[in-house]
Structure formats: C-alpha cells, structure tokens
C-alpha positions in Angstrom: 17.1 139.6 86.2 13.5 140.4 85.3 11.9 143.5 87.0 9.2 145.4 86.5 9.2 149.0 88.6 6.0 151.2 86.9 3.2 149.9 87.6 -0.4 151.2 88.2 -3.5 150.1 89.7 -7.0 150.9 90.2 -6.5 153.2 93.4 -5.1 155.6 90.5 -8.5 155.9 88.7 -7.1 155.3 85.2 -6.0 151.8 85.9 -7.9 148.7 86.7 -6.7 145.5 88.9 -5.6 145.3 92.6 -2.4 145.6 93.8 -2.4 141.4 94.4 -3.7 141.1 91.6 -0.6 142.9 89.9 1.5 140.6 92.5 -0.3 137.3 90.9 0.3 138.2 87.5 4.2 139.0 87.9 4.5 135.3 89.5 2.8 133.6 86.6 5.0 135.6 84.0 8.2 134.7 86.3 9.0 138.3 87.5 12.2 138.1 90.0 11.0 142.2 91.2 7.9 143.7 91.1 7.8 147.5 92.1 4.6 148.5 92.6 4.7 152.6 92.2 1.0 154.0 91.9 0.6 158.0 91.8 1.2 160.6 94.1 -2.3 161.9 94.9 -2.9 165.4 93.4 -1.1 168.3 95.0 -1.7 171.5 93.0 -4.8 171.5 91.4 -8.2 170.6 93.4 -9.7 166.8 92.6 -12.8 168.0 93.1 -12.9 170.3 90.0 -10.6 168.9 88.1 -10.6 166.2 85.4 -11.7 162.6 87.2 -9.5 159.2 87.5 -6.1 161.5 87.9 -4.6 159.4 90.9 -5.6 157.9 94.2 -7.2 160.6 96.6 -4.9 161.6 99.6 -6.6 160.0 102.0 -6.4 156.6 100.2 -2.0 156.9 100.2 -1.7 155.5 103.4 -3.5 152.6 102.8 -2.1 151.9 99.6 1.8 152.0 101.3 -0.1 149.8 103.9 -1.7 146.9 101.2 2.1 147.1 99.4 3.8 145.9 102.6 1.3 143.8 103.6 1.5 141.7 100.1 5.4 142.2 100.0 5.3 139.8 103.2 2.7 137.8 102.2 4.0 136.6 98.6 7.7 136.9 99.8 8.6 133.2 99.2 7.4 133.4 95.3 8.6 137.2 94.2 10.4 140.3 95.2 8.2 143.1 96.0 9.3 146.8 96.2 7.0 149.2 97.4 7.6 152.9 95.4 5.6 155.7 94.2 5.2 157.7 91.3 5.6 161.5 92.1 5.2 164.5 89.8 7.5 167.6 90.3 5.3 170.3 91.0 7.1 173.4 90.4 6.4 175.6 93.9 4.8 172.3 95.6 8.7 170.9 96.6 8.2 171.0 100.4 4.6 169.6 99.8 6.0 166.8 97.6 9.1 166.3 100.1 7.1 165.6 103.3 4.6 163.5 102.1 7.8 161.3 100.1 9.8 160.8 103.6 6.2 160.1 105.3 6.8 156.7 104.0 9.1 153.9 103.9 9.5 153.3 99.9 11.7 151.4 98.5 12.2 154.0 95.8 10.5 157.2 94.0 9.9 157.9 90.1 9.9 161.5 89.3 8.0 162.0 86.6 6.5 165.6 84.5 3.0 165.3 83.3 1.8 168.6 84.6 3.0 171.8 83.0 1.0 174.2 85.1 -2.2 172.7 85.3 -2.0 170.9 81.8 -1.5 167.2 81.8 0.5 167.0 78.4 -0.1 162.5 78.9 -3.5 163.1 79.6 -5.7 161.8 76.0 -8.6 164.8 77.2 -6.1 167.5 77.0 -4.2 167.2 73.9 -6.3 170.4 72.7 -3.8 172.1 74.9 -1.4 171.6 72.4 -3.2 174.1 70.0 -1.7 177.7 69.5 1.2 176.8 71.4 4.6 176.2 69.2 5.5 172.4 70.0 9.7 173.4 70.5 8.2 176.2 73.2 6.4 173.3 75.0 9.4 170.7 74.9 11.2 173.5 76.4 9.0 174.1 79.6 8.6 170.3 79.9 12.6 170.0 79.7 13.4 172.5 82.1 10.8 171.1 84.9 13.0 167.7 84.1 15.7 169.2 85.2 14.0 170.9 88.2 12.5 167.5 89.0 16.2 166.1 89.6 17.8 168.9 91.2 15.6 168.5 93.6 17.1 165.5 95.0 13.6 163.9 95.8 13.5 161.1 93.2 15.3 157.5 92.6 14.4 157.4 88.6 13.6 159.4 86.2 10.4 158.4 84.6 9.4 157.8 80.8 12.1 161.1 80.1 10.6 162.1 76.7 7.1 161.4 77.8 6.6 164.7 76.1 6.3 163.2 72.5 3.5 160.7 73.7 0.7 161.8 71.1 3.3 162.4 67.9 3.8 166.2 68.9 7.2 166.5 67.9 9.1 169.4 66.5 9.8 169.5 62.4 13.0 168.3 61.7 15.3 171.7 61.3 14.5 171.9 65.2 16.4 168.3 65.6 19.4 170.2 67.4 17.6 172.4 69.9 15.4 169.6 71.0 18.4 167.1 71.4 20.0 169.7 73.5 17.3 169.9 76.1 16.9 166.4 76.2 21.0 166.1 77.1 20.6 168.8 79.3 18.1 166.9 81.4 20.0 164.0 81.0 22.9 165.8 82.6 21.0 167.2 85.4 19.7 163.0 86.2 23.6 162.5 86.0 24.7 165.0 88.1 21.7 163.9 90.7 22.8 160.5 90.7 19.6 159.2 89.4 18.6 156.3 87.9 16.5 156.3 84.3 14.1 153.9 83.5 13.3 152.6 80.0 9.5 153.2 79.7 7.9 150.3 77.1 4.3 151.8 77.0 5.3 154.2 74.8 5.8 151.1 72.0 1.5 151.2 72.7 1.3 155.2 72.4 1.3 157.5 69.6 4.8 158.0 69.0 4.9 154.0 68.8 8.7 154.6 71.0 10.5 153.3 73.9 10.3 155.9 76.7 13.1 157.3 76.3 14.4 157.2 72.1 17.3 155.1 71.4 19.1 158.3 70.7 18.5 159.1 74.6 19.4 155.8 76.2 22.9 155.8 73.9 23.9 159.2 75.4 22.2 157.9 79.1 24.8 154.9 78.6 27.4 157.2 77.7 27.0 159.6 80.7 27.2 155.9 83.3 23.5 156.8 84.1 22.3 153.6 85.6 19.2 152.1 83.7 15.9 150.5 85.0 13.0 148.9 83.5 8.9 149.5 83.7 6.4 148.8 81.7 4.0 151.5 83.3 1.0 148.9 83.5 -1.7 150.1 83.8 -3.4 146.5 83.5 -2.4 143.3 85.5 -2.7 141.6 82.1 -0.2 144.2 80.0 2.4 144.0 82.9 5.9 143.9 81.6 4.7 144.3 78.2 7.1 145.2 75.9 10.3 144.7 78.4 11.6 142.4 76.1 11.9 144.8 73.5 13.9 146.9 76.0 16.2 144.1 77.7 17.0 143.6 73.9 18.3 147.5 73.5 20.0 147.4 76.0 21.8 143.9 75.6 22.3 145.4 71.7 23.7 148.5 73.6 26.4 146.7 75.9 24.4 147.3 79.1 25.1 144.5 81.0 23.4 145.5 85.3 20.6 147.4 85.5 19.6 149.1 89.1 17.3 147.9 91.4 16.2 149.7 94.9 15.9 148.6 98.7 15.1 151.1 101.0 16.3 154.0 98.5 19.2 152.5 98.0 20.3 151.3 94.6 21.8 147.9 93.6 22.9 146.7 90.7 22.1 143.5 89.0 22.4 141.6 86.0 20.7 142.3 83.4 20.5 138.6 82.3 20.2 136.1 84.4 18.4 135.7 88.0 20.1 136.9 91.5 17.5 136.9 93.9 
C-alpha cells in the first residue's frame, strides 16, 4: 500500500504547488493514498508581526478543506484522497485548537510541536534561539508539550516525533539516557492516547540527515503496538514521497507488516506491501 499523509502546499507560505498539483504528481508516482494535511493557521502569536510564510491565514482554512473535497471527488477514479490537517499543540490555546479541528470534516489530524512559546525550533530563521539555552533543557520542554499534545485527545498521529533534532542540536552523549527517557515517555503518552506515529522522511534532507523519528524510536514505537504511518512532509509536488522507500524498508527490516490509514478519523489498517484499495 503506498501512502503518502504530510504533505504541504503553497496556501502554507513555505511550500510551492497547488493542492491538484500535489494530486497529479501522486498519480504519476502510483500513490494508492494521498493525505493532503496543510497547517493549521496561526493561533498564538499575531501573523501580522510575526515571521512571514508560517501557514495559510485563517480566513484561507475553509477554502483549503473546500479545494481538498472538491479534488477528492474529482480524481476519485485514479487515487485515494484524504483530506487532514497539520495542527500544532498550543499549550493554553486547547479550546482554540479544538473548535476549529471539529469545524471540519477531516479525514484525520497530525499533532505536531514546532512552537515552544513563540519559538519555532523547525523554523531555519530562528535557530539563534538555540543560543544560551542548554540543548537537554530544550528537548525537555519540547518532550513534555509531546506529551500534552496527545493527552489531549485532539490528534490522529503524531508528527515527525523527534523533530526537535532537525538542525544537529542534540545533547553530548553522557546525556543519551535522560533524552531516551523523554522520548519513551512521549512515546507512552501516543500509546496510552491511541495514536498513530508517522515515520517522517524529510528529516533524511535535514540536518540531522534522520528518519523522523530515529530507528531507536520506531523499535520501542513497534514494541509499545503503536500503529505506524507514513509522510514525506512535501513541501514540493516534485519531492512527494521522497524518501518513503527508505522507510517502507525500516519497517519491512523491523517486522512491521500494516501500517494505518484514516477515513473519517477513523483508523484502518493496511498492508504495508501490496495494494488494497
């Protein structure tokens, strides 16, 4: 089964191709899903003032969830299109982030962390936010929101889990155990929520030249019975499911035979290899 559920496109600011474009491309690479899964619009800090080409303005949501059903009926004799969304956990912003999540009819919901406060830690302009602050003290803010993010019960998958290391800041080796505990903490707290975690490729493009999430993290994942996904987190119609192969191959190496899918936020299980549409 070959699915691709992170995708992003130019509505976002930071990503170039239309939405039917993204729909094209997955045809001609022989995509059985597509999830398209753009960003929630910014919640907790004010576009207007902030750094530009952060994620689709408010008023543009509607019409995006409008454009995704519209080509989900239009193309859906050549490919399977499910229509999701890519929301940040805000800590304080939960009822904002709730409403505006059941306002539409998604197929299924990424939680993702890239905002520690106001800091973007995946954002390339603010990597200066990384000086005078010790990298373990970081991981453990980011690792804690994780597990905020999926107590929350708002969220289908867990996105790119160790994100965190994007841009090589990693804690020197003698702090190997603390940071593997917070990342199995969080891991527990996506168990105990019933979530879904997707293995991220982009980060084989990024810094830490890694999977989203390690190996290390997808072998405990596996060992938990955490269902696993796949996205590439395109960002170009061109560079969708780039580097999927790499992941399909950890996993197969791994014993993973199903990997989840979502319908209506519901999650189904499907072969790994192979094609079940």
């Amino acid at each position: 089964m070959r699915v691709d559920y992170h995708t992003h496109h130019v509505r976002c600011g930071h990503a170039v191709g239309e939405l039917e474009e993204y729909v094209q491309r997955g045809i001609e690479i022989g995509l059985d899903q597509l999830g398209l899964s753009d960003h929630l619009p910014l919640i907790h800090v004010d576009p207007a003032t902030y750094y530009p080409e952060m994620a689709m303005p408010m008023e543009e949501l509607p019409r995006y969830v409008e454009e995704c059903l519209h080509l989900k009926q239009k193309y859906s004799d050549r490919i399977d299109i499910r229509v999701g969304l890519e929301a940040d956990y805000i800590e304080g912003y939960e009822e904002t982030i709730e409403r505006i999540i059941t306002q539409y009819p998604f197929d299924y919901v990424i939680g993702s962390v890239h905002f520690l406060g106001e800091w973007d830690i995946s954002d390339y302009r603010q990597t200066d936010g990384w000086n005078d602050r010790e990298v373990l003290d970081v991981y453990r803010q980011y690792y804690d929101a994780m597990q905020k993010a999926a107590a929350t019960g708002f969220y289908d998958i867990a996105g790119h889990l160790d994100v965190i290391k994007r841009f090589g800041y990693v804690p020197p080796a003698e702090q190997d155990a603390e940071r593997e505990a917070l990342e199995d903490a969080a891991l527990r707290a996506v168990q105990q929520a019933g979530m879904t975690m997707e293995l991220n490729s982009s980060g084989l493009y990024k810094a830490c030249a890694e999977i989203f999430p390690a190996r290390r993290i997808v072998e405990q994942a596996i060992a938990l019975g955490i269902p696993l996904t796949l996205g590439s987190d395109a960002h170009d119609p061109l560079k969708l499911s780039d580097g999927l192969d790499q992941a399909r191959a950890l996993l197969t190496e791994l014993g993973v035979e199903q990997i989840a899918t979502f319908k209506e936020r519901q999650r189904h299980m499907v072969p790994l290899n192979g094609s079940d549409r």
